[in-house]
DSSP file (Angstrom, degrees, kcal/mol; ACC not computed):
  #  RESIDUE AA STRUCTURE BP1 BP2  ACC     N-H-->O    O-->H-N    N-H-->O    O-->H-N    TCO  KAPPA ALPHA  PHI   PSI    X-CA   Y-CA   Z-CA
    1    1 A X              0   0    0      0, 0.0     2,-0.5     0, 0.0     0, 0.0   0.000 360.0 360.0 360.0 126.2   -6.9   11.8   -2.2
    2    2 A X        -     0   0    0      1,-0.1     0, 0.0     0, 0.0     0, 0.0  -0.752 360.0-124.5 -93.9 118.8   -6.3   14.7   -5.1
    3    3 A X        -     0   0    0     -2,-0.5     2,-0.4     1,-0.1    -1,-0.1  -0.080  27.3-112.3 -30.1 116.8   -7.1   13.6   -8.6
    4    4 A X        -     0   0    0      2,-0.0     2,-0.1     1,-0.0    -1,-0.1  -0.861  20.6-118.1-113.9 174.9   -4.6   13.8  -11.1
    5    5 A X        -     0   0    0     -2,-0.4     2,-0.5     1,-0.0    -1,-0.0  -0.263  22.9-165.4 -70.7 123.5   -4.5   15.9  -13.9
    6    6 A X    >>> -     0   0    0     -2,-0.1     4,-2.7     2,-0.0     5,-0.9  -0.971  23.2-117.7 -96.2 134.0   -4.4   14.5  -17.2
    7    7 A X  B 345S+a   11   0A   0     -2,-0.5     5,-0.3     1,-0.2     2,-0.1  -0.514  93.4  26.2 -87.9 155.1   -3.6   16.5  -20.1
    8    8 A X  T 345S+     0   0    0      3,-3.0    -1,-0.2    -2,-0.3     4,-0.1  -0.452 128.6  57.4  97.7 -41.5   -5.8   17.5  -23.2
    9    9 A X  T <45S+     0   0    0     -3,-0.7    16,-0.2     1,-0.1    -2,-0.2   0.967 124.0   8.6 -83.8 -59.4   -8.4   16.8  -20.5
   10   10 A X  T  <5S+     0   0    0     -4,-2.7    12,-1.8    14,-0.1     2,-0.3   0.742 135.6   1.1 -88.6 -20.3   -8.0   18.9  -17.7
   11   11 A X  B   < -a    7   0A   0     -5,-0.9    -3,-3.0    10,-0.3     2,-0.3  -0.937  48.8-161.8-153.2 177.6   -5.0   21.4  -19.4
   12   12 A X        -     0   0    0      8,-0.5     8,-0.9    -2,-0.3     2,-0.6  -0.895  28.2-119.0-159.3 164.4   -3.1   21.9  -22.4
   13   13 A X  B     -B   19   0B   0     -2,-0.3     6,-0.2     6,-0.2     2,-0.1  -0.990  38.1-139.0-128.8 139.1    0.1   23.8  -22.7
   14   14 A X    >   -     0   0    0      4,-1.6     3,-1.5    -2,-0.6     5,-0.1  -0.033  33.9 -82.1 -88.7-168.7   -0.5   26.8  -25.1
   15   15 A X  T 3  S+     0   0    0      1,-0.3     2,-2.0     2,-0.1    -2,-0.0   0.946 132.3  54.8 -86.4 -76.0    1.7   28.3  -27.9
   16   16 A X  T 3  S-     0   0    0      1,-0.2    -1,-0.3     2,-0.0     3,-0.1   0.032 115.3-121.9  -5.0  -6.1    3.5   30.2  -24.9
   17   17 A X  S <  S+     0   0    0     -2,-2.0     2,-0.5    -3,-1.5    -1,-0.2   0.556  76.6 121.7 -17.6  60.4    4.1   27.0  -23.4
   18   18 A X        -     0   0    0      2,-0.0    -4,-1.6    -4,-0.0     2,-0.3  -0.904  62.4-112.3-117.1 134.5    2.5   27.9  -20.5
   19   19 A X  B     -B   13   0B   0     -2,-0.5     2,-0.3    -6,-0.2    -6,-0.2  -0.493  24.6-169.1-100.7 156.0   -0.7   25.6  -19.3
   20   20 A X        -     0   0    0     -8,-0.9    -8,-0.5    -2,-0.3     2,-0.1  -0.984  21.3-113.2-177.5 118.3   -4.0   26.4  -19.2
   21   21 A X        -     0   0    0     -2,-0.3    18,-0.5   -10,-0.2     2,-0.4  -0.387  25.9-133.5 -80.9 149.6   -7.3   24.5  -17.6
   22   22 A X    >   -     0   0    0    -12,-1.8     3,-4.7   -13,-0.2     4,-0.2  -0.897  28.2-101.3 -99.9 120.7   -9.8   23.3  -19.7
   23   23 A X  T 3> S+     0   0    0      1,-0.4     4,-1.3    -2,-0.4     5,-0.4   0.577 125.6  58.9  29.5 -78.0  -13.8   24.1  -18.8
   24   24 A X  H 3> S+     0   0    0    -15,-0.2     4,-1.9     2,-0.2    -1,-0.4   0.789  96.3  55.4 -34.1 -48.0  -13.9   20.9  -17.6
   25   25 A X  H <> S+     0   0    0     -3,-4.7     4,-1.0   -15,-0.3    -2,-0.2   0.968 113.7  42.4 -43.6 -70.6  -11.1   21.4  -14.9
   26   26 A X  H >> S+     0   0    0     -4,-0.2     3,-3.8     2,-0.2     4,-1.1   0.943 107.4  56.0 -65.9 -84.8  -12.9   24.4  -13.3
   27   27 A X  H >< S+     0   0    0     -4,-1.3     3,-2.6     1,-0.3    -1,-0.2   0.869 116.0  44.0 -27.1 -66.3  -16.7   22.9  -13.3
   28   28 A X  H 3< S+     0   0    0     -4,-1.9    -1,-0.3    -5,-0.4    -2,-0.2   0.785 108.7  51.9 -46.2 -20.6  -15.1   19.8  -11.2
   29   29 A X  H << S-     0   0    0     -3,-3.8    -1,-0.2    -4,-1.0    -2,-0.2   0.424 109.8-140.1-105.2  -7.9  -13.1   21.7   -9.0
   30   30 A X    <<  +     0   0    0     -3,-2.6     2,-0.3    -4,-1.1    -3,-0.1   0.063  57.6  52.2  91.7 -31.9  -16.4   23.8   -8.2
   31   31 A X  S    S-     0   0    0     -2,-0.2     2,-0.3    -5,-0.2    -2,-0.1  -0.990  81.0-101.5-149.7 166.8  -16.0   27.4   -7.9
   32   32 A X        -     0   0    0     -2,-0.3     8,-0.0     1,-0.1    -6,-0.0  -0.494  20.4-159.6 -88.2 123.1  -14.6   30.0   -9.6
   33   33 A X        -     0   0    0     -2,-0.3    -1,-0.1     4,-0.0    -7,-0.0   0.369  43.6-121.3-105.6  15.1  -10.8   31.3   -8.1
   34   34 A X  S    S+     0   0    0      1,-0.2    -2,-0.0     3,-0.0     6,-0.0   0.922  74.6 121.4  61.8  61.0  -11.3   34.8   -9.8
   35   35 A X  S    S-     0   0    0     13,-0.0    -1,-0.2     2,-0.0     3,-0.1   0.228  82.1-108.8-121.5 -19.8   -8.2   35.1  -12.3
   36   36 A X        -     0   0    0      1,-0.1     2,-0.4    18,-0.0     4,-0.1   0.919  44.8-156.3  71.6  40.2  -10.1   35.5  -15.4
   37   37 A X    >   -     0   0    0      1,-0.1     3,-1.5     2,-0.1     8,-0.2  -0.372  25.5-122.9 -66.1 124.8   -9.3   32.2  -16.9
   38   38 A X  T 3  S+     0   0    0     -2,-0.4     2,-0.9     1,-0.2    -1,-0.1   0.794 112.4  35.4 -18.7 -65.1   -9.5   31.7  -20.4
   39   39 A X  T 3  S+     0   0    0    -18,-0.5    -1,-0.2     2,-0.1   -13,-0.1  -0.060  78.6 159.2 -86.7  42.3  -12.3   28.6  -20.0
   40   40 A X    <   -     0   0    0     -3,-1.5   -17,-0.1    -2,-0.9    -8,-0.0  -0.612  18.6-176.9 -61.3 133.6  -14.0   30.3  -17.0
   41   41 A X  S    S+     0   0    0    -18,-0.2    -1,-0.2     1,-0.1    -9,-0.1  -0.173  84.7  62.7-109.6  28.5  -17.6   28.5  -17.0
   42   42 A X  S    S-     0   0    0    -11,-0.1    -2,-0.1     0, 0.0    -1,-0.1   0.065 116.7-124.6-127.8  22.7  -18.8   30.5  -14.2
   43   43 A X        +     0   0    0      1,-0.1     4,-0.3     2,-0.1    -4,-0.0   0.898  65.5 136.9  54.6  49.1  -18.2   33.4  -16.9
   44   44 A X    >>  +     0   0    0      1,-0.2     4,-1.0     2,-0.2     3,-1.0   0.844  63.8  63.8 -97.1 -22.4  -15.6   35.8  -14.7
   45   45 A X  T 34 S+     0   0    0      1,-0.3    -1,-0.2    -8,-0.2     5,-0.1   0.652  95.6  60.4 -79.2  -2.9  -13.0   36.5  -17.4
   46   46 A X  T 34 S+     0   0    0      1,-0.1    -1,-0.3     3,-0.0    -2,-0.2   0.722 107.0  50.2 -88.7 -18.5  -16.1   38.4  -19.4
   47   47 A X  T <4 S+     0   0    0     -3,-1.0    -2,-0.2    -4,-0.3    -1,-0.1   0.924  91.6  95.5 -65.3 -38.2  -16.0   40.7  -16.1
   48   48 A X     <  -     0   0    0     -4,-1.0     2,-0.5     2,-0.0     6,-0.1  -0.237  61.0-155.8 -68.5 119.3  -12.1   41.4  -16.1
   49   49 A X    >   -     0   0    0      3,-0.1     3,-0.9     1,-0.1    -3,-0.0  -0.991  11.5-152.8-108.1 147.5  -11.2   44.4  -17.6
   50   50 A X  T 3  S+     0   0    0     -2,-0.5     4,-0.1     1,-0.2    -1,-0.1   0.428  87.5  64.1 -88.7   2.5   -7.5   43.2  -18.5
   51   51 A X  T 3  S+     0   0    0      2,-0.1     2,-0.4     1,-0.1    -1,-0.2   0.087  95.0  70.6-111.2  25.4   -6.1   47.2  -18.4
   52   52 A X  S <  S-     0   0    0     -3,-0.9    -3,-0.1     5,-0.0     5,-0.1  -0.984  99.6-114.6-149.0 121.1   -7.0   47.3  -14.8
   53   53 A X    >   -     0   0    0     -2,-0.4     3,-1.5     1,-0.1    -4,-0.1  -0.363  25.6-122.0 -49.6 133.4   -4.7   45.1  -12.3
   54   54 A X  G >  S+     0   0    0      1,-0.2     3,-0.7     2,-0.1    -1,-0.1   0.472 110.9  70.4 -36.2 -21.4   -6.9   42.1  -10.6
   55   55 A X  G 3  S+     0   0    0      1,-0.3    -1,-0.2     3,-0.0    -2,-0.1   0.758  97.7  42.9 -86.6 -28.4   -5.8   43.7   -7.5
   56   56 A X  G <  S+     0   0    0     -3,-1.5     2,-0.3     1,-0.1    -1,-0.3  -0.090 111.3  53.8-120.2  39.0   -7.9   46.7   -7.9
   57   57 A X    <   -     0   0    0     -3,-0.7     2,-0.4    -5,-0.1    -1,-0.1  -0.846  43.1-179.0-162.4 161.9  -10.9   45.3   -9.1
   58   58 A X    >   -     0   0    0     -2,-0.3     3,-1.8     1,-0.1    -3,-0.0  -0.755  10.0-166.4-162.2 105.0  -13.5   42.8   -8.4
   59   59 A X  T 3  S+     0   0    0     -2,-0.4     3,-0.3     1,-0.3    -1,-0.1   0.607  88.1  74.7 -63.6  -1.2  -16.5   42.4  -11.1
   60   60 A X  T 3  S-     0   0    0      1,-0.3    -1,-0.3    -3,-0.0     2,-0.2   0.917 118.8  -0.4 -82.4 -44.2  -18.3   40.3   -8.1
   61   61 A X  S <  S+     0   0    0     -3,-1.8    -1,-0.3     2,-0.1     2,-0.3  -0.614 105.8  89.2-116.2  87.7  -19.2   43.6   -5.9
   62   62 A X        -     0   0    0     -3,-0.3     2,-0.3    -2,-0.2     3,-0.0  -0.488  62.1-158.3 174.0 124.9  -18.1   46.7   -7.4
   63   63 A X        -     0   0    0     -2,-0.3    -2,-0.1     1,-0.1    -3,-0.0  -0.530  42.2 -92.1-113.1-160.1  -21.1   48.3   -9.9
   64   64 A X  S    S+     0   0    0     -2,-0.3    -1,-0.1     1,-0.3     0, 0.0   0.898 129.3  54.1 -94.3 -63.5  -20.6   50.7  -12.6
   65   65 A X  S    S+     0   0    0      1,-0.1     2,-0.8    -3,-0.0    -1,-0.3   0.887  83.6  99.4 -39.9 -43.0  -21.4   53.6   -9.8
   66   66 A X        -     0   0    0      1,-0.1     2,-0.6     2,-0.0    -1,-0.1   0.021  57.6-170.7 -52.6  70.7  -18.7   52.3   -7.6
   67   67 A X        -     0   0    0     -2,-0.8     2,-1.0     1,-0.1    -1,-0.1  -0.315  23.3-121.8 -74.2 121.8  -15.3   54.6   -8.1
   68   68 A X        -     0   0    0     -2,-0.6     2,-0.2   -12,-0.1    -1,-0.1  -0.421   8.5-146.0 -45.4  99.5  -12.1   53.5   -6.4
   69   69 A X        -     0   0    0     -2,-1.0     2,-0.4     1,-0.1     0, 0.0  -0.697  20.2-163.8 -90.9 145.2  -10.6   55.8   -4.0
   70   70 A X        -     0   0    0     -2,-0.2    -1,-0.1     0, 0.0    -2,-0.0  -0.941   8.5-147.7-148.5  92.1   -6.4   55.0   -4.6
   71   71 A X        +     0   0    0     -2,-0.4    -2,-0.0     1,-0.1     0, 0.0  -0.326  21.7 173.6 -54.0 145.3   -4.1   56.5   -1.6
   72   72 A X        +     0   0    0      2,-0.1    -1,-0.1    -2,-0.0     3,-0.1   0.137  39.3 107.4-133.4  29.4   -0.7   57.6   -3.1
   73   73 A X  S    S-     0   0    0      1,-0.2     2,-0.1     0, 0.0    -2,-0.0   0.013  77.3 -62.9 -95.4-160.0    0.7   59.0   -0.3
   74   74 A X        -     0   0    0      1,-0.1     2,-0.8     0, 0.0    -1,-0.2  -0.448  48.2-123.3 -89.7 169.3    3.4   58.1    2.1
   75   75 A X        -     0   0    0     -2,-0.1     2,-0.1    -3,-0.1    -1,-0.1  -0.806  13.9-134.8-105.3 100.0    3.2   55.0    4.4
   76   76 A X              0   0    0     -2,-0.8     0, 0.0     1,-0.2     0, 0.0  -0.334 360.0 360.0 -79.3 140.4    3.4   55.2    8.0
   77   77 A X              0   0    0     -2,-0.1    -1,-0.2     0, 0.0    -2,-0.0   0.291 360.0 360.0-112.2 360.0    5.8   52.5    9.5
């Protein structure tokens, strides 16, 4: 059976009106889904740098040595 949500507790809708989990939410639900959420408690959104798509980076493996090689070429079908 999935819990529901209550709000104030588990989210809040922000000045954007767009919602956003509360600290709480995330510690219950157990692991960390790697978005960079505001109330991250497993601390990923201090990893994120926000000027670099989520797609191309991932603070979990990738060190400070680590460069991104980025094809731009054509795509063979």
């Amino acid at each position: 059976m999935t819990k529901k949500l209550i709000e104030n507790v588990d989210y809040y809708f922000n000045d954007k009106g767009l919602m956003v989990f509360t600290e709480k939410y995330h510690t219950e639900r157990g692991h960390c889904c790697q978005s960079g959420c505001l109330h991250c408690p497993y601390e990923f959104s201090k990893k994120v740098d926000p000027s670099i798509p989520s797609e191309l980076q991932n603070p979990w493996t990738q060190s400070e040595e680590d460069e991104l090689e980025i094809y731009d070429g054509p795509i063979d079908e």
